[in-house]
N, C-alpha and C positions, 0 to 999 in steps of 0.2 A: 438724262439731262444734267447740265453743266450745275454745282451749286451756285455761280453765278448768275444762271437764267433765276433766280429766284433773291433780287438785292433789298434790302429793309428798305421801308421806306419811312417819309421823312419821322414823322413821329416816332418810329420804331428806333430810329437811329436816334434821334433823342433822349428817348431813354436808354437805350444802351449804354451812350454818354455819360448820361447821369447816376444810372446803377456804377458804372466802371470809379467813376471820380467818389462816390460812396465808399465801395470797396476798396480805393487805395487813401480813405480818410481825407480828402479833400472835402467832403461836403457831410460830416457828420452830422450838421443839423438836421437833415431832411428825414424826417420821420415818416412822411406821409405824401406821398404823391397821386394826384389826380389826374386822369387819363381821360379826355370828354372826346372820341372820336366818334364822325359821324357812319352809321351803321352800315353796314359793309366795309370799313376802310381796316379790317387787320388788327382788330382790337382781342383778338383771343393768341395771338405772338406775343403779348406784353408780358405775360406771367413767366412765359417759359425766358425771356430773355431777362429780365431780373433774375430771375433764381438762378439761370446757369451762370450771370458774373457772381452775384452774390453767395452761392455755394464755395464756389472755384475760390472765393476770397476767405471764407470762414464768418464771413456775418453772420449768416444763417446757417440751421440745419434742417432745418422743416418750410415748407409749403403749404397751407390752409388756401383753397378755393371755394367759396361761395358762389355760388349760382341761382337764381332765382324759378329756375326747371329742372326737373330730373330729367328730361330729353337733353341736357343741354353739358349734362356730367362725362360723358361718353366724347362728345366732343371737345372738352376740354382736356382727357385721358389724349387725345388723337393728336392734339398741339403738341402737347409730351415726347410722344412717338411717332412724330414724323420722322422719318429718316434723313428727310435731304436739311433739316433744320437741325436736327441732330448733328450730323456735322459741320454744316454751317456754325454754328453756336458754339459746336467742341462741346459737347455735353451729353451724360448720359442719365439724365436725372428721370423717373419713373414714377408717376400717381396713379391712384386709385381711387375710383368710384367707390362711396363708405356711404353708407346709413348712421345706423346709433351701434353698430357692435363695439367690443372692447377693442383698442390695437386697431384704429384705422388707417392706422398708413403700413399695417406691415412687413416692414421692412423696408418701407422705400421710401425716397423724398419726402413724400407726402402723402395729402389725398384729395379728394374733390367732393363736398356737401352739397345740401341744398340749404335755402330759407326755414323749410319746413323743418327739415332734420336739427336743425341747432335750437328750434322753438320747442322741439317735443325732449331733447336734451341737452339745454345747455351747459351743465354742469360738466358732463363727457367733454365735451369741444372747448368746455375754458380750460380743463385739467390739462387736457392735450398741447395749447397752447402756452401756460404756464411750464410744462415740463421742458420746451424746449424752445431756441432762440426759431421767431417765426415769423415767416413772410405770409401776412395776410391778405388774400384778393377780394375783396369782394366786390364780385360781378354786376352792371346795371345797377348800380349803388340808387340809381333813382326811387326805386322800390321801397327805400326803407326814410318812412318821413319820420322828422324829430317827436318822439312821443311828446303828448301834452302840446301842442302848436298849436300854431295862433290862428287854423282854421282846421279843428279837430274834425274828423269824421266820424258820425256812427251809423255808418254801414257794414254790414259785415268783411265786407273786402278791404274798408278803412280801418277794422277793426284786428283784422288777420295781419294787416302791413303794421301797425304797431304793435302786435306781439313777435315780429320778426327783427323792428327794432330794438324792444328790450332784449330779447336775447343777444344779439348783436352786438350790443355795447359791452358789453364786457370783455366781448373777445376784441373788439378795435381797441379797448386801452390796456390790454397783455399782449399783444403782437411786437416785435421787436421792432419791424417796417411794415407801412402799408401801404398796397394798391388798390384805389378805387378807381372802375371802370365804368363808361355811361356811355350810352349813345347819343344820351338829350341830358342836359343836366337843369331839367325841369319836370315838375309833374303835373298831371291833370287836374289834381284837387289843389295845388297853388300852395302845397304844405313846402318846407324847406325842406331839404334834405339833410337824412342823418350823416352825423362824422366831417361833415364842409363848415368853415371856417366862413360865418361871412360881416360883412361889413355893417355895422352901426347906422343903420340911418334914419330917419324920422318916420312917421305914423305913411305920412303921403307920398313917401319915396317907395320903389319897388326895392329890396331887401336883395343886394350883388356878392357873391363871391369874393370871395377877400383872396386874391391871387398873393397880395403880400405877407398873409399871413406867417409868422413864425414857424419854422419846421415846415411850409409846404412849398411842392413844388408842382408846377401845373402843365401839362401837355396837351397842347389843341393838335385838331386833325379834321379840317373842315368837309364839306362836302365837296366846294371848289379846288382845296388843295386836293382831296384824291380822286378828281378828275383832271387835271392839272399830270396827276402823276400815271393815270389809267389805272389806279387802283379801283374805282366803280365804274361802272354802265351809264350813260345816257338813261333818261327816262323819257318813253314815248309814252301819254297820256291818250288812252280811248275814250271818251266821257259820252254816254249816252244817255238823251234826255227823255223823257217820256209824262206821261199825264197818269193821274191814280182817283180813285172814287173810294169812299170807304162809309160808312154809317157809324154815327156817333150817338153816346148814350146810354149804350150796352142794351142788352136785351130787356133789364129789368123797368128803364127806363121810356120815357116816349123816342123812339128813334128818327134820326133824321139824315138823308144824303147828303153826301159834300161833296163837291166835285163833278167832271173831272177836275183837278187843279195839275199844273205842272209840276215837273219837281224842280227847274231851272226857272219858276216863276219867281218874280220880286217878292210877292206876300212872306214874310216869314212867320207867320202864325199860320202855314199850312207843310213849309215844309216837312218838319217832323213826323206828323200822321202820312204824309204822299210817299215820306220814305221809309217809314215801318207799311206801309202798304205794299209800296213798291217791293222790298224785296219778300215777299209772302204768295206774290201774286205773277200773272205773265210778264211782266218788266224782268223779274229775275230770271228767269228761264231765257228772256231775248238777250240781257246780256251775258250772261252765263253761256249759249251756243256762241254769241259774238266771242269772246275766249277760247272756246272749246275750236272754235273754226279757226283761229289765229295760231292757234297751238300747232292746229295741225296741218295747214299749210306751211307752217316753219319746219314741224319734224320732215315732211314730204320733199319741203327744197334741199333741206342738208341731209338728206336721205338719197337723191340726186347727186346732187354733188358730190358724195364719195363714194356712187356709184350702188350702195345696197338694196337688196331687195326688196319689197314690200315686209312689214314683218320681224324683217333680219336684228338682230339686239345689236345695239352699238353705243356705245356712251358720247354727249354732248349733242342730243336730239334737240334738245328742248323740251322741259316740261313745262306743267298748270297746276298753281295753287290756289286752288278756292277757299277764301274765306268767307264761314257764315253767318248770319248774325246768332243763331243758337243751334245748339244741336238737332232738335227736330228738323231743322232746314236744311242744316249740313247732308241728316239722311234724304230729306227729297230731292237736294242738290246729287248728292251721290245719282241716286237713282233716275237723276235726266240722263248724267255724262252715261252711267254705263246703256241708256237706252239710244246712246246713239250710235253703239259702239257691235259689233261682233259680240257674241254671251262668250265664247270663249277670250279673246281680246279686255270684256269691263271686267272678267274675275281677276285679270293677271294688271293689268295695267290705270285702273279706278280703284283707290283707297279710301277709305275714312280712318280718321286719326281724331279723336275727341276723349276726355275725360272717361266717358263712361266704358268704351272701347278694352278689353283686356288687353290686346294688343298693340296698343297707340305706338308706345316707344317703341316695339320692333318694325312697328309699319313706317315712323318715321327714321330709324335706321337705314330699313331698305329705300324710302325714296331719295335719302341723299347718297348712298354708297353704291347704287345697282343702277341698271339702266330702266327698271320697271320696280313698282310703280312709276308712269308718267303723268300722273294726276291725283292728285292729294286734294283734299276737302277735310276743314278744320275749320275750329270757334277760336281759339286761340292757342294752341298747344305749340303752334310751329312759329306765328307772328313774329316774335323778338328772339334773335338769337339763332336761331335754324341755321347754318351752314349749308344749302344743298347750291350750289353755283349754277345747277343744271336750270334750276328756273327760270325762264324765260318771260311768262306770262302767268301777271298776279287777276283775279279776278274777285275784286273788292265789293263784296256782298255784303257789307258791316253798315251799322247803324250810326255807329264810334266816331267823331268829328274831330275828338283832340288832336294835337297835332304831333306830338309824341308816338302814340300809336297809331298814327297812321306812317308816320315817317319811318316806324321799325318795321310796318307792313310793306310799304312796297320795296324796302331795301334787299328784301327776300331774293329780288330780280336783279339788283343791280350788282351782285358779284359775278365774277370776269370766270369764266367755266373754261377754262382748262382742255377743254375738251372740243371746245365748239369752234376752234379757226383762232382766227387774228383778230383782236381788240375791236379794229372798223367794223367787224362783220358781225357783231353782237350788238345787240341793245334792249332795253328792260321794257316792256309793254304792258300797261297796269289799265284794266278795265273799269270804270267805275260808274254810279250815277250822278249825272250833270248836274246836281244842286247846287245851291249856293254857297252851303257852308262847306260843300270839298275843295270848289273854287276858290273858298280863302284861304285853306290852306296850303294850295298848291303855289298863290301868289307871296304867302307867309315862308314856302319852301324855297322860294327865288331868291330870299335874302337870307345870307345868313346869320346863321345861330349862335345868340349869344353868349354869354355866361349870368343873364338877370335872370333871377328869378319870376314868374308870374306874380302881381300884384295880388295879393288878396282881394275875391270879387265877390259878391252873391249873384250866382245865376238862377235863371229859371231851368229848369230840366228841361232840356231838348236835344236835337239829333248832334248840338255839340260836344253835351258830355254822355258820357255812359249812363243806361237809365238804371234808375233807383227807384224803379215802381214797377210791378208788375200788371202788366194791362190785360184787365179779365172781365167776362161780363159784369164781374158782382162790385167793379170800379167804375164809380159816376161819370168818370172822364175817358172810362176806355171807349175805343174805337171797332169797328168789327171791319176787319178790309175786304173791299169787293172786287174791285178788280184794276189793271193797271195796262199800259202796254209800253213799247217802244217807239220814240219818234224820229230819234234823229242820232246818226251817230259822227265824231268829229275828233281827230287827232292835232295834241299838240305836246310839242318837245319840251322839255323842263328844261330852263335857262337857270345858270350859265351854261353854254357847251362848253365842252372841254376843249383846250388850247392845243395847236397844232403841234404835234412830238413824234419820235420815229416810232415803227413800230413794238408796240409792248411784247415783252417777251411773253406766253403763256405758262403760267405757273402751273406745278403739276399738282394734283389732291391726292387724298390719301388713296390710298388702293382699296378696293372691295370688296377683296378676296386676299386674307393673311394665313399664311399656317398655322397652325395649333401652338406652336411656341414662337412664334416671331417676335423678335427684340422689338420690332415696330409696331406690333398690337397692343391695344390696349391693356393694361393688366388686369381688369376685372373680367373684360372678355377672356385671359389666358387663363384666369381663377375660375371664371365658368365650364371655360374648356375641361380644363385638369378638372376638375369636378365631376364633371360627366362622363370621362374617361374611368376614374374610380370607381363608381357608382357600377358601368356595366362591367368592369375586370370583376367586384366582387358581387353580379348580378352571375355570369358565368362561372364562376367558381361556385355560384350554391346550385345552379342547374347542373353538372358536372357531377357533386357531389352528390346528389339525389336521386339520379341514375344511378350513379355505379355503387349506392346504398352503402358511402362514405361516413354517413351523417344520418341522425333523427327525421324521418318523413314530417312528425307532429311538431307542433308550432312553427314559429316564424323563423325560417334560418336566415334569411336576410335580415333579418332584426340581430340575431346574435353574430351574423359576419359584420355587420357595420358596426358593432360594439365590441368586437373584437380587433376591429382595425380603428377605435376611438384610443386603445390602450396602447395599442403598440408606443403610437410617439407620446400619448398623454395629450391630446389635444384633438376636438372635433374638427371635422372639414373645413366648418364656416368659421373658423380660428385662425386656419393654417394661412402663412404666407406663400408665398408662390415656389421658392425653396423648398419649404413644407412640403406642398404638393407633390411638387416633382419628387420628393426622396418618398412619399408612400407611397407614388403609383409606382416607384420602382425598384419598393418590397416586395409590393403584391405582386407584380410581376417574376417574383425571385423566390415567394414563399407560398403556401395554404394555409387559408384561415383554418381550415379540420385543424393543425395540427397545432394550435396555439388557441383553441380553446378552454384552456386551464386559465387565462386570464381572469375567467370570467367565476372563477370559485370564489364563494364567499357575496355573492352579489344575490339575492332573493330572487330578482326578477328572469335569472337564469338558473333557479335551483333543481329545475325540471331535467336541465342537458347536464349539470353536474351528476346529477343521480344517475342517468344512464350513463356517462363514464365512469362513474364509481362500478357498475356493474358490468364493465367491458364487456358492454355489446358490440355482438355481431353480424354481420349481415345473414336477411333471414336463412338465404339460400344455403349459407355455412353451416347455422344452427339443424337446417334441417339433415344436412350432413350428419352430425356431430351423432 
């Protein structure tokens, strides 16, 4: 495919603009630019196209990316190393995924953190940015509210966002330039966000984005403009309603039944219990198959259509993402889909992907880069940020009303999959329950998004915000659910549609399968790779050597060959840069660790293998010679 099938779009070219007139000194003031696109619309291109004018110019020398998920570092690594943007762009600029070690970038442009990692060291990441001119991103900027604000939280997740903003701030006022990125530039708790500029206004005024501010410069990218442009999907909305019973009181207490009630009933002193009922109980399970059934009547038709067989692996199927409301559900959610499934079929193609999970990030690897998994179930790991275009159908099993996170939820669907046909022939299909409070935000999602902030409000805790309570027998007001069902299901399309245009070209994604040294892979993937590589060249060098009774049988030889290969360059594995690497796998492959065992004299914890080479031993067979 042509670099052309793949042209920036409007916001994207905007900033290009503005980085370029920076770099040639027309617009020195701009310190700080904000980037508020709506989710899906190509908001992880903005970093790479700053930094390739801005490098190319000498503004910068460094790249710092913030990110608010470690799932989310990887894909930022993948913008970097796109190939067909790589040329596009004329650039060849290379990050790395980094924790807290020394030397996170390298050798290369830069590198890509998280929130977490600059909280547990921010002293590392201010040094890093103080030593060199730096282009700071940080990611969904939403995340980080103004410490000490005018409507502080303490709850512990209120409490973890404002130790992500202290550290924070140090590095946004040592950055040379900055990008802040958002999908919503609002939050659920109505706090302002950190590092935005906003306007002065009185007690009863809602508190706006000061676009004029000094040094800033601001970039919208609506919903309507990127459908306008066919940067996103249509959203077809399944909303199904159903009625729930549940016993209030708790066990400790006198109990009493309530309901059925609807969850699309007027009462709203019932929805919240109808819809913590609802999904715990048969309502989930009916909308969850309603998903499950939509998924796979869509694999089956474009499975037809180009002819494949039952089974056959092919990318641009259509997948399903299930969101749950907690992990305990996530697993019984798992455990419908694979009971619907072949036992060989739910092990290869039903994931879970949750916190507790050892494997989350590699399971969500594989469902955006493979053609299997085609169903993923998660709490929030994937909600905001996930890349995977293959999704087709989101199935909204959440409790969560706000409007922020629900709007990063279904966006999951609304990007243009590459793989799936022509622009017309896709569209996002998000399953949910019919209450009232998803109904507002879907008529909240027809108009768009401002730049206000939410007014400072006191609510009561309900299914609009996030709950702050945990509901258990030994709670006066908890609920015990009984049971629920399905009544009615009803589709409708999210207005605006998109405007009549020819058709979109299909943009290609990254590939799923790269070589071990590909210019296009990611470099921490290539640092794992070479890594592993190492590991079994001097794994076979101690089996080799223990056979042919080269070496000591007693103690650890792999202990003394990895400490023999730590000296050669003076520097551990988890040190080296990718040059690095590459130049000791391709000692070892030129040399034996046997015979550079003298490194290791003078060192205690190897005075056992000195002493036998002080006594040139021999292999036994020899001695028995001798």
């Amino acid at each position: 495919m042509s670099i052309a099938a793949r042209p920036l779009r409007a916001h994207q070219r905007t900033l290009a603009a503005l980085v370029t007139a920076i770099a040639r000194g027309e617009a020195n003031e701009v310190t700080d630019i904000l980037a508020a696109v709506t989710p899906g619309g190509g908001k992880s291109l903005l970093p790479v196209i700053a930094a390739a004018r801005l490098f190319a110019a000498g503004c910068v020398d460094r790249v710092v990316w913030v990110v608010p998920r470690d799932s989310l570092r990887l894909q930022a690594e993948e913008a970097f190393a796109d190939p067909l943007w790589r040329a596009s762009l004329d650039h060849s600029l290379s990050v790395r995924s980094a924790e807290n070690e020394p030397d996170p970038s390298r050798g290369l442009a830069g590198y890509v953190t998280t929130y977490q990692a600059v909280t547990a060291a921010p002293a590392l990441h201010l040094a890093e940015l103080r030593r060199h001119r730096t282009l700071l991103v940080v990611d969904e900027v939403h995340h980080l509210p103004v410490p000490n604000g005018y409507s502080a939280s303490h709850d512990a997740e209120g409490e973890e966002a404002a130790a992500w903003s202290r550290a924070m701030l140090p590095l946004l006022q040592s950055s040379a330039l900055r990008l802040l990125l958002s999908g919503t530039l609002e939050r659920a708790d109505g706090r302002r966000i950190l590092g935005l500029p906003y306007v002065p206004a009185a007690a009863t005024h809602t508190p706006q984005i000061d676009l004029d501010a000094p040094g800033w410069a601001a970039i919208g990218y609506s919903r309507a403009q990127a459908l306008a442009e066919r940067s996103v999907l249509p959203v077809t909305f399944g909303a199904l309603d159903g009625e729930a019973s549940w016993l209030e009181g708790g066990r400790a207490a006198g109990q009493a039944r309530v309901g059925p009630h609807r969850l699309g009933g007027s009462v709203r002193l019932t929805t919240r219990p109808a819809l913590f009922t609802a999904l715990r109980t048969g309502f989930a399970r009916d909308l969850l198959h309603e998903a499950f059934t939509a998924t796979r009547r869509l694999r089956a038709r474009r499975r037809s259509e180009r002819g494949l067989n039952p089974g056959e692996v092919a990318r641009g199927l259509g997948k399903l993402l299930v969101v749950a409301p907690d992990q305990a559900n996530a697993r019984r959610y798992l455990a419908m889909v694979q009971g619907w499934m072949p036992a060989a079929q739910a092990e290869r193609d039903a994931r879970l992907a949750t916190s507790s999970e050892r494997d989350a990030h590699e399971t969500l690897a594989a469902f955006r880069l493979r053609s299997e998994p085609a169903v993923l179930v998660t709490v929030a790991m994937a909600y905001e940020g996930l890349d995977a275009p293959e999704v087709a159908v989101v199935a909204a099993l959440t409790h969560i009303r706000s409007r922020p996170w629900l709007e990063q939820m279904i966006a999951r669907a609304t990007r243009v999959d590459p793989h799936a046909g022509s622009y017309a022939d896709q569209q996002a299909l998000v399953f949910h329950p019919d209450d009232s409070l998803f109904a507002r935000f879907r008529a909240e999602l027809e108009s768009e998004q401002g730049l206000a902030a939410r007014p400072r409000t006191t609510r009561r805790i309900s299914a609009v915000t996030p709950e702050r309570i945990v509901w258990s027998d030994e709670n006066p007001r908890a609920i015990i659910p009984l049971e629920s069902n399905a009544l009615g299901l009803r589709y409708a399309m999210l207005r605006p549609r998109p405007v009549s245009q020819d058709r979109a070209e299909a943009i290609t994604a990254p590939c799923a399968v790269l070589s071990c040294l590909s210019p296009e892979q990611a470099p921490s993937l290539t640092e794992r790779t070479l890594r592993q590589r190492l590991t079994a060249a001097i794994a076979a060098q101690v089996i080799e050597d223990e056979a042919n009774l080269r070496a000591p049988r007693s103690g650890n030889l792999a202990h003394r060959y990895n400490a023999v290969l730590k000296r050669v360059p003076g520097k551990a594995r988890g040190a080296m840069t990718l040059a690095e690497l590459e130049a000791a796998l391709s000692w070892l492959e030129r040399n034996r660790l046997c015979d550079h065992l003298h490194l290791l004299d003078g060192d205690a914890r190897y005075a056992w293998s000195h002493r036998k080479r002080q006594g040139a031993w021999l292999p036994i067979r020899s001695r028995s010679r001798a």
